[in-house]
C-alpha positions in Angstrom: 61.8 90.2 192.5 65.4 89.7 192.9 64.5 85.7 192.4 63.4 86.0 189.1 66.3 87.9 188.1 68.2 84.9 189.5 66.5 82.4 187.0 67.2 84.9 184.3 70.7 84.8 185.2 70.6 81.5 185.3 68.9 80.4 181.6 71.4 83.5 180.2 74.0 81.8 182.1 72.8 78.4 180.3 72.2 80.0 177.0 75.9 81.6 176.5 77.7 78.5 177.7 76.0 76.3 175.0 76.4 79.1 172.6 80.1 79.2 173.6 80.4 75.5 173.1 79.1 75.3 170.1 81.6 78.0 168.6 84.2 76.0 170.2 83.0 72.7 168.6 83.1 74.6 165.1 86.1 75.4 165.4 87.2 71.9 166.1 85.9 70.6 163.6 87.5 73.0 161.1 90.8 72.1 162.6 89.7 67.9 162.6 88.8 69.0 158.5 91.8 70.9 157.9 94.2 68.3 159.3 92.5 65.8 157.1 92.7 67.8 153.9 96.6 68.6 155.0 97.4 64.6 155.4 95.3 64.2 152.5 97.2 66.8 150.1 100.5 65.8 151.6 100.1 61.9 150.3 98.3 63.2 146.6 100.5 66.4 145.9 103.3 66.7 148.0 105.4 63.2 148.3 104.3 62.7 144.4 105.8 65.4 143.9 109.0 65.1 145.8 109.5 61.4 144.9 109.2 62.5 141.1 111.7 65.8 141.9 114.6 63.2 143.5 114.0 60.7 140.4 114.5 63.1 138.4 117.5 64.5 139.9 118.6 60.7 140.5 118.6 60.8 136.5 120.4 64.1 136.1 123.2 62.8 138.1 123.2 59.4 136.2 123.8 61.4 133.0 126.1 63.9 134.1 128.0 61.1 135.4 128.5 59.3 131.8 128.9 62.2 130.3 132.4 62.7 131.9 133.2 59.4 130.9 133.9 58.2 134.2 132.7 54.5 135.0 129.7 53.9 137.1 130.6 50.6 139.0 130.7 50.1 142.6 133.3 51.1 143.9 133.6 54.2 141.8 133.4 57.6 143.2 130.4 58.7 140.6 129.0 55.5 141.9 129.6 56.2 145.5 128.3 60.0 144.9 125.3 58.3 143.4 124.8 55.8 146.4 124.7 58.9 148.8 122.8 61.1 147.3 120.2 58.1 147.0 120.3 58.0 151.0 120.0 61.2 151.0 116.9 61.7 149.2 115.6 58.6 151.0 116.1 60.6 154.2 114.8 63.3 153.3 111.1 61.4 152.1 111.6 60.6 155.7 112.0 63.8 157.2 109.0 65.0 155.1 106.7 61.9 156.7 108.0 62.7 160.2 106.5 66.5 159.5 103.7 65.6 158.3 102.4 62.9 161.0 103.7 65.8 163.8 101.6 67.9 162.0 98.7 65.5 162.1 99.2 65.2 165.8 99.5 68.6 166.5 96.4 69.5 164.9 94.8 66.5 167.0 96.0 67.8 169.9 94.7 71.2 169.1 91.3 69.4 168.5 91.0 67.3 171.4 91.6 70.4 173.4 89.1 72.6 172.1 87.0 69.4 173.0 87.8 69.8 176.4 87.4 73.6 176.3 83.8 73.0 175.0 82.8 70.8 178.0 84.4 73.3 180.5 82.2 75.7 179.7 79.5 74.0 179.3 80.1 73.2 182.7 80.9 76.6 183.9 77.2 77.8 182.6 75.8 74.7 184.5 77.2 75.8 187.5 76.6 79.3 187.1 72.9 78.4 186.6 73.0 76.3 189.6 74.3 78.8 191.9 71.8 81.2 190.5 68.6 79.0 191.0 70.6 78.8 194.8 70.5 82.1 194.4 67.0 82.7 193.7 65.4 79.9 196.2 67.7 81.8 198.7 66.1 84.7 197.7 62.4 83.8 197.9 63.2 82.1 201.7 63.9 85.6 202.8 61.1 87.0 201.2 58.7 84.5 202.6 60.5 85.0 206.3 60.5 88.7 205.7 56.4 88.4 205.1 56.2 85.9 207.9 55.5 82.8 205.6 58.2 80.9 207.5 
């Protein structure tokens, strides 16, 4: 009797690895989805949106620079003001593109290792099984020498 147990153990053992896996797969690909909607949103919403802010403020500065009658030419401090803040802005579009790819990546990563997590335990239930089945032909060898069958 114990042997049959065994093969239960082992087709349970099966059963909740592939069930794991698949929950572990799901939730990859709700992070894969979720990174794509992030890059997505990122280059529709969020750099619009920032390029349009710094234009914006490029003009504010423009303005408040004529208005103190001060000449804009190079060489000029409203001009030089003007030519940093430019580099600034221009760094900051690229700080917001750096966080957004190490985002990307990071949700990757994440991915990739819930991949990996899947396939362990897939493999943890195949080897559970396996050493159940051992388990159970180990089991029916003693019964069969206990009844002197061997």
């Amino acid at each position: 009797m114990s042997a049959l147990g065994n093969i239960a153990a082992a087709q349970s053992a099966k059963r909740i690895s592939a069930y794991n896996a698949k929950v572990t797969r799901m939730e990859r690909d709700f992070l894969d989805a979720k990174r794509e909607v992030n890059i997505k949103f990122y280059n529709n919403v969020t750099k619009p949106l920032l390029l349009k802010n710094q234009e914006k403020a490029r003009a504010n500065l423009f303005v408040s620079s004529l208005r103190t009658g001060a000449e804009v030419r190079e060489g000029t401090t409203p001009y030089d003001v003007m030519l940093e803040n430019n580099v600034n802005q221009a760094f900051n579009v690229v700080i917001a593109d750096y966080n957004n790819e190490m985002d990307a990546n990071d949700q990757l990563n994440q991915s990739l290792m819930l991949e990996a997590k899947a396939a362990g335990q897939e493999y943890a239930g195949r080897m559970t099984a396996r050493g159940q089945y051992f388990a159970a032909a180990g089991s029916l060898l003693s019964d069969a020498n206990k009844f002197g069958l061997i």
